[in-house]
N, CA, C and O atoms as CSV, one atom per row, in Angstrom:
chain,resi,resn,atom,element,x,y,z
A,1,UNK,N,N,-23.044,-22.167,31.499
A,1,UNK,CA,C,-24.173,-21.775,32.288
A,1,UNK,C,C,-24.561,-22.899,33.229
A,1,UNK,O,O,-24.214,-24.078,33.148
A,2,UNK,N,N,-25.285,-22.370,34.070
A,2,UNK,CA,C,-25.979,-23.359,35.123
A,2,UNK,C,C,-26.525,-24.730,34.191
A,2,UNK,O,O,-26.901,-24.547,33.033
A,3,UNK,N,N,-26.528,-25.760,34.653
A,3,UNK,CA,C,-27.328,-26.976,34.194
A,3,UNK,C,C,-28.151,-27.030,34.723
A,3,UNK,O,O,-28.711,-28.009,34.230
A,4,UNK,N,N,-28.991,-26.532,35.762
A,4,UNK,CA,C,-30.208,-26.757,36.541
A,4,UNK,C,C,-31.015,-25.837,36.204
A,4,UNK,O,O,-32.159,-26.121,36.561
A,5,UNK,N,N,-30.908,-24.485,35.476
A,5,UNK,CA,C,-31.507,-23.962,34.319
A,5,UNK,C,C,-31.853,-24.015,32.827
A,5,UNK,O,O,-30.977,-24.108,31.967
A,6,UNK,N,N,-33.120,-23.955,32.561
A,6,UNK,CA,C,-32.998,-23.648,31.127
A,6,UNK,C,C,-33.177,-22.560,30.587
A,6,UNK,O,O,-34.040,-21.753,30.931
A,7,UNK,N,N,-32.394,-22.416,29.694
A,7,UNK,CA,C,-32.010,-20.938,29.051
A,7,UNK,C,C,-32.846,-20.744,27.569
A,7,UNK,O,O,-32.699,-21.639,26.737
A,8,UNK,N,N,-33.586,-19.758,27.286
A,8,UNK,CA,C,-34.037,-20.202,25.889
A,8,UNK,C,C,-32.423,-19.889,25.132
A,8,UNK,O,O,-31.372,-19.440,25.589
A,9,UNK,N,N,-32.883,-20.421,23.623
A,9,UNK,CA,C,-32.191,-19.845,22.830
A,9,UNK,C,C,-31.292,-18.624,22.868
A,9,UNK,O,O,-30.081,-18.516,23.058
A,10,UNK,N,N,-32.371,-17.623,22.602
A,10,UNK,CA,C,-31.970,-16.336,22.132
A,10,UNK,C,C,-30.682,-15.704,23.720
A,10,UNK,O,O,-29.626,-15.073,23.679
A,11,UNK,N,N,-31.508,-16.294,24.933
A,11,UNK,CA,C,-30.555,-15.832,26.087
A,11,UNK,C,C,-29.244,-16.387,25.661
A,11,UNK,O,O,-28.382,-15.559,25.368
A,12,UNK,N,N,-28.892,-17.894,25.561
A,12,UNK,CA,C,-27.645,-18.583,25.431
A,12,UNK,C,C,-27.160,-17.531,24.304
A,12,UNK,O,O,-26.375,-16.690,24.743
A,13,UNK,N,N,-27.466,-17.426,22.991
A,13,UNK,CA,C,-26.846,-16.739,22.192
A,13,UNK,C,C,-26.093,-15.744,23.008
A,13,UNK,O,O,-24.957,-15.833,23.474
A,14,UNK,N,N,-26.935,-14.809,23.080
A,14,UNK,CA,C,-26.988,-13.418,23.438
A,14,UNK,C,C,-25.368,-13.122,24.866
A,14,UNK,O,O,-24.465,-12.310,25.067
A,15,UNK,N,N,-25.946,-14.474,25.505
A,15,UNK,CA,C,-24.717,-14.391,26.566
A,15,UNK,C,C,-23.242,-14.951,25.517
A,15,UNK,O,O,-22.119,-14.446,25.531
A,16,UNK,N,N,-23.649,-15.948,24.801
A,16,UNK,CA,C,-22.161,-15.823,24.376
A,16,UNK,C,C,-21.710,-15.020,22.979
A,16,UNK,O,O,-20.892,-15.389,22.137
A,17,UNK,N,N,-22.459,-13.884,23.009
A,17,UNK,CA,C,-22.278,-12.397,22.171
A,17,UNK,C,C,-20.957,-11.584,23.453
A,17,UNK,O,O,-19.767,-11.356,23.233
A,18,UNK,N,N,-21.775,-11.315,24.760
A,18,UNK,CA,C,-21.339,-10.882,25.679
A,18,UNK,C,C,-19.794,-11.094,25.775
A,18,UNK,O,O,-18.979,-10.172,25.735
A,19,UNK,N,N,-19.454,-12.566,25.920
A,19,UNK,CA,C,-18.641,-13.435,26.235
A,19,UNK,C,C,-17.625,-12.770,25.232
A,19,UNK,O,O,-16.592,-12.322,25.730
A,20,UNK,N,N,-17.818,-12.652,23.806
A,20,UNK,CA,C,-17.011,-12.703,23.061
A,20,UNK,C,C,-16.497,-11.005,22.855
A,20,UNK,O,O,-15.396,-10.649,22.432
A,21,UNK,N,N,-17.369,-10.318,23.185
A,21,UNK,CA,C,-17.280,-8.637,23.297
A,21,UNK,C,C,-16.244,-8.444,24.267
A,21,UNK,O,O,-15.107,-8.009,24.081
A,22,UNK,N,N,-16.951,-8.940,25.642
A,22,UNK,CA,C,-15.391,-8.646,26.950
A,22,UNK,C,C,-14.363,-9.179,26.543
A,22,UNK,O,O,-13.359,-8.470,26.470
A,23,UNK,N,N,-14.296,-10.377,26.209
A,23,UNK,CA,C,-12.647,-10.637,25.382
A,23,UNK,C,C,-11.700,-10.287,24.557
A,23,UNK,O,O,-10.530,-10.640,24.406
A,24,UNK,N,N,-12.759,-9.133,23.774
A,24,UNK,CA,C,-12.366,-8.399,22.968
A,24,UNK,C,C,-12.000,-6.868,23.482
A,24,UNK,O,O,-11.276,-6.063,22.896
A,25,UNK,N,N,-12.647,-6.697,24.649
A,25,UNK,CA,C,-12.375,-5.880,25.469
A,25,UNK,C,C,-11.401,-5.639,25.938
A,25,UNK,O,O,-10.738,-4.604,25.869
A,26,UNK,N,N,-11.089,-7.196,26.816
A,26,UNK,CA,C,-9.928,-7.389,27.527
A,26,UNK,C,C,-9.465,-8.428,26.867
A,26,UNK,O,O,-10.143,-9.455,26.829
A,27,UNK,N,N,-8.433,-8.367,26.332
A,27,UNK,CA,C,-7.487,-9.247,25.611
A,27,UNK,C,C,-6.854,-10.146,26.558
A,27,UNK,O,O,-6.732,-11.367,26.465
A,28,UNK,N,N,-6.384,-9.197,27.688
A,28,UNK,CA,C,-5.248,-9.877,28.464
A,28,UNK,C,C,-6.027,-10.711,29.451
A,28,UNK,O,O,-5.364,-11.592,29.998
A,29,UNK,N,N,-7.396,-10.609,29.819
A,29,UNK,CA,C,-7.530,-11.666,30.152
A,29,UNK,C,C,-8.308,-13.190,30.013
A,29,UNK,O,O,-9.477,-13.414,29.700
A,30,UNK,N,N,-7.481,-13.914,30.280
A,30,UNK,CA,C,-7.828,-15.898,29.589
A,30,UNK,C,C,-9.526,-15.982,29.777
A,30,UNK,O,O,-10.180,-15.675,30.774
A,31,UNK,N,N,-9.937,-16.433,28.650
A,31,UNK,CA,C,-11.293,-16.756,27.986
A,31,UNK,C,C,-11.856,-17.700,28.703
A,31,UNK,O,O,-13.072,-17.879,28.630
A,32,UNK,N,N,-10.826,-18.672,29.745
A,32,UNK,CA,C,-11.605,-19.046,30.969
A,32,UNK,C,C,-12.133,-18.600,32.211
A,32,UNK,O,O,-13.046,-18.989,32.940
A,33,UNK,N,N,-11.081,-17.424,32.258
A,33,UNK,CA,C,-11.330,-16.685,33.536
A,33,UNK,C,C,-12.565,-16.197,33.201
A,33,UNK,O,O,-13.631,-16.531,33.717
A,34,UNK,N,N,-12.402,-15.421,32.349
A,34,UNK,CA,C,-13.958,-14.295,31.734
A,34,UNK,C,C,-15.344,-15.757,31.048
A,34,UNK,O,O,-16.295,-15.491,30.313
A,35,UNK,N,N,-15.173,-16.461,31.319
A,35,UNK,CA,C,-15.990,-17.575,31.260
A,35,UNK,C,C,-16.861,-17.776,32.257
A,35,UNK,O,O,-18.081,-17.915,32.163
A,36,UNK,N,N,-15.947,-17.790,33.559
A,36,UNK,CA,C,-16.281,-18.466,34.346
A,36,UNK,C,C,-17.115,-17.132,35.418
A,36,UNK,O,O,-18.084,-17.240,36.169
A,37,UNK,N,N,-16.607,-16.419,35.219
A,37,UNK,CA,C,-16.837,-15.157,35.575
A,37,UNK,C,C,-18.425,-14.890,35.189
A,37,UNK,O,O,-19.429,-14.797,35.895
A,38,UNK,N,N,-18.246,-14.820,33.980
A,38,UNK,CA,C,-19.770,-14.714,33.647
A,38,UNK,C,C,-20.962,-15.872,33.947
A,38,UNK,O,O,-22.178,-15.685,33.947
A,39,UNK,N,N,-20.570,-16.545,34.083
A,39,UNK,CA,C,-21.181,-18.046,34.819
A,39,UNK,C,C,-21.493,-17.304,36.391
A,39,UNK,O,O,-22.644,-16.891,36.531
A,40,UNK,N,N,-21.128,-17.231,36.842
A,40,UNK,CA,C,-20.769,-16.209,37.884
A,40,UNK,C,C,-21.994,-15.185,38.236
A,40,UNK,O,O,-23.041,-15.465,38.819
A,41,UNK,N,N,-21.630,-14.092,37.792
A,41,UNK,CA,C,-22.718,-13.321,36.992
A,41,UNK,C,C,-23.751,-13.366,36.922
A,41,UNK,O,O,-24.445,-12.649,37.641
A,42,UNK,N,N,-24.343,-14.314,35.936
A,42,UNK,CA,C,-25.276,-14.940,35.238
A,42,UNK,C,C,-25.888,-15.989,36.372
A,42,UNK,O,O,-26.970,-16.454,36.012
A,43,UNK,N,N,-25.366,-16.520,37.830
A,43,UNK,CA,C,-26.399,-17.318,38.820
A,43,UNK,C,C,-26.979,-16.282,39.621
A,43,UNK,O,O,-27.960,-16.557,40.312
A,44,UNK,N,N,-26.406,-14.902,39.618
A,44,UNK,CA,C,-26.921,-13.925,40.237
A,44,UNK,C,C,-28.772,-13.396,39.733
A,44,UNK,O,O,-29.546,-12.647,40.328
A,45,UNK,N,N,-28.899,-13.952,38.791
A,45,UNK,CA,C,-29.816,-13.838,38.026
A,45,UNK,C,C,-31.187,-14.761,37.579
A,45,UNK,O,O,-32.275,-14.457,37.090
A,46,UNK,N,N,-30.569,-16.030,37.998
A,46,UNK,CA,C,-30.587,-17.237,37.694
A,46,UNK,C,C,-32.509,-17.614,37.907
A,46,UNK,O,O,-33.151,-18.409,37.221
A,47,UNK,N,N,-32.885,-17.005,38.720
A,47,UNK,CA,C,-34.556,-17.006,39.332
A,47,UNK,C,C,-35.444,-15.382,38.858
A,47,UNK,O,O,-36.634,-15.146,39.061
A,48,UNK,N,N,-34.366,-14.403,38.158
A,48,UNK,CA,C,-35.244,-13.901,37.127
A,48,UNK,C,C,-36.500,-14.165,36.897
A,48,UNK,O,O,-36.467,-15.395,36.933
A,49,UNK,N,N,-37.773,-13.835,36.649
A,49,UNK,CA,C,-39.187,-13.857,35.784
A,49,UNK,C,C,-38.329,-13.437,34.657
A,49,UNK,O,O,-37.822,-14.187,33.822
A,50,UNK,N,N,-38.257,-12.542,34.706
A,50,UNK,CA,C,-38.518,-11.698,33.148
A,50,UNK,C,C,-36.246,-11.869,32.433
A,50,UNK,O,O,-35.209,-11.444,32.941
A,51,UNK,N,N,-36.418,-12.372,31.631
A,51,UNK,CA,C,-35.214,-12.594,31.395
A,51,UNK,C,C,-34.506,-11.374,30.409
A,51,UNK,O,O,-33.432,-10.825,30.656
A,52,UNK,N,N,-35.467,-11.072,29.128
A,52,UNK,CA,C,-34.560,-10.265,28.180
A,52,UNK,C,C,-33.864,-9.301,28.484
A,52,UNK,O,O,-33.714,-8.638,27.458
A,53,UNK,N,N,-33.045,-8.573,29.808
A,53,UNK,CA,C,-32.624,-8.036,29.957
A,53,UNK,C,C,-31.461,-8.508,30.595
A,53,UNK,O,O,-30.684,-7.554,30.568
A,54,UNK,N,N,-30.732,-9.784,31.346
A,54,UNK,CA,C,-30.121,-10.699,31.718
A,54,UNK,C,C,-28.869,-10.427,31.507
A,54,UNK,O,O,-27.918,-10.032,32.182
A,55,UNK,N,N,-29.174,-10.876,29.861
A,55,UNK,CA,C,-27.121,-10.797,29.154
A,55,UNK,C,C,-26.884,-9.060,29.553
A,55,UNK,O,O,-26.004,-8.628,30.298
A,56,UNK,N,N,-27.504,-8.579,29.126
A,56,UNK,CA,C,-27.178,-6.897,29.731
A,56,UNK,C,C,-26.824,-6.986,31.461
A,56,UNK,O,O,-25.657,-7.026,31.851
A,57,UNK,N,N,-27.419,-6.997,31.941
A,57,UNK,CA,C,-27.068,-6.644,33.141
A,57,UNK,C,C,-25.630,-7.513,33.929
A,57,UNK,O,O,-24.810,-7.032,34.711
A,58,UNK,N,N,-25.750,-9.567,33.133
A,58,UNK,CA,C,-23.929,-9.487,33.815
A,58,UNK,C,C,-22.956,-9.124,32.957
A,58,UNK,O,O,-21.773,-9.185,33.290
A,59,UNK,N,N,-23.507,-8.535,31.263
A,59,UNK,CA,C,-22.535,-7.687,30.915
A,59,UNK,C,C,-21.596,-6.573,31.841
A,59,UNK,O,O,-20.384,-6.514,32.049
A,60,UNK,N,N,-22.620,-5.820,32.241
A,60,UNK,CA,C,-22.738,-4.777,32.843
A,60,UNK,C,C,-21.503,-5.210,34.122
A,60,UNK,O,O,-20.383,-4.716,34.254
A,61,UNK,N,N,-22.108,-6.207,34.894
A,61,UNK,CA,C,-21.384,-6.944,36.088
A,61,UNK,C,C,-20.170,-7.241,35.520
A,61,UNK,O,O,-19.180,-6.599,35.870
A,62,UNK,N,N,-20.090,-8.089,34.723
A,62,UNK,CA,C,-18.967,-8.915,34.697
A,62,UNK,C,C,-17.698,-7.765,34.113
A,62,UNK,O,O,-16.555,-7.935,34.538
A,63,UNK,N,N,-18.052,-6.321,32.884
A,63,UNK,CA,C,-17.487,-5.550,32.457
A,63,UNK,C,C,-16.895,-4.518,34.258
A,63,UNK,O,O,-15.739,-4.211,34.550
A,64,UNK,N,N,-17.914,-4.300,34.923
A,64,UNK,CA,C,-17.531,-3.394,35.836
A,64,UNK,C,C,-16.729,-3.911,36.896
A,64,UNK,O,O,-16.051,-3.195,37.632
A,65,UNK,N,N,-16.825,-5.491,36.996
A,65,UNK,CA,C,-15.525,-6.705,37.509
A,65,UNK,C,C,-14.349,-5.977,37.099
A,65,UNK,O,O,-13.984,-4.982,37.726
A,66,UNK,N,N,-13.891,-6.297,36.345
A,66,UNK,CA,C,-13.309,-6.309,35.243
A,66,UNK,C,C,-12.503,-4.359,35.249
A,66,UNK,O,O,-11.363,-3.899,35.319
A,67,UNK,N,N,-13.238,-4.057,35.188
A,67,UNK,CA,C,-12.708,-2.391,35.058
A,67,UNK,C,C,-12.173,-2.263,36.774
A,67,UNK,O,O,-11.154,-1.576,36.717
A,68,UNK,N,N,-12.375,-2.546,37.885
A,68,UNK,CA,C,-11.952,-2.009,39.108
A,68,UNK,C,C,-10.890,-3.203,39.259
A,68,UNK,O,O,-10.793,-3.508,40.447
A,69,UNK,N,N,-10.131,-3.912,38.499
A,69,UNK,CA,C,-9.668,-5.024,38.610
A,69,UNK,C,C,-9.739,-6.499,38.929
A,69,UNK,O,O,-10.620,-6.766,39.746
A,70,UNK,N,N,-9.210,-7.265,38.600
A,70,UNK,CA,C,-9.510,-8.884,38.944
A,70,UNK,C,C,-9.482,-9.227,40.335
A,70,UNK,O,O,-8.398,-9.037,40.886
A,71,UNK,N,N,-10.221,-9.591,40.888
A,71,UNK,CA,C,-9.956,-9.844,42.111
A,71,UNK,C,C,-10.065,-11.301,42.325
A,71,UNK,O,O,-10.520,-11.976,41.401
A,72,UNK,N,N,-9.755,-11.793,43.274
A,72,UNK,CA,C,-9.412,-13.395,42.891
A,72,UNK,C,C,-10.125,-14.152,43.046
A,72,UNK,O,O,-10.984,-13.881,43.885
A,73,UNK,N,N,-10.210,-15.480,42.380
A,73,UNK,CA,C,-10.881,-16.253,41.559
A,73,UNK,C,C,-12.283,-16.711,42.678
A,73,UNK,O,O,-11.755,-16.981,43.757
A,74,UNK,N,N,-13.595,-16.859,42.774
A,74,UNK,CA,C,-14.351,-16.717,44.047
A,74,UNK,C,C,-14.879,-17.852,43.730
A,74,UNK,O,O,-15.713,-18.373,44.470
């Protein structure tokens, strides 16, 4: 995640719940790519108020990445 944010707890968890679901998702692809990806994701978000909905939504992103194919590395 960003270093110029702080994340509570429960968000960090919660995103690397996410993390570990799409990988399980997608096997085939490397746990850095889908890392970094969600890093990704997750600055789209980054100035949020209201956070508990966060890991859901670059789930959401990073899964629907992911389903229309990889497109290259940004």
């Amino acid at each position: 995640m960003d270093d110029n944010i702080l994340l509570s707890d429960a968000e960090v968890q919660a995103l690397d719940r996410v993390a570990r679901a799409v990988q399980e998702r997608y096997p085939d692809v490397p746990a850095e790519t889908i890392a970094r990806r969600l890093r990704t994701a997750h600055q789209q978000y980054e100035l949020a108020p209201i956070r508990d909905f966060v890991p859901l939504l670059v789930e959401r992103a990073l899964v629907a990445e992911l389903r229309t194919g990889l497109p290259p590395d940004r």
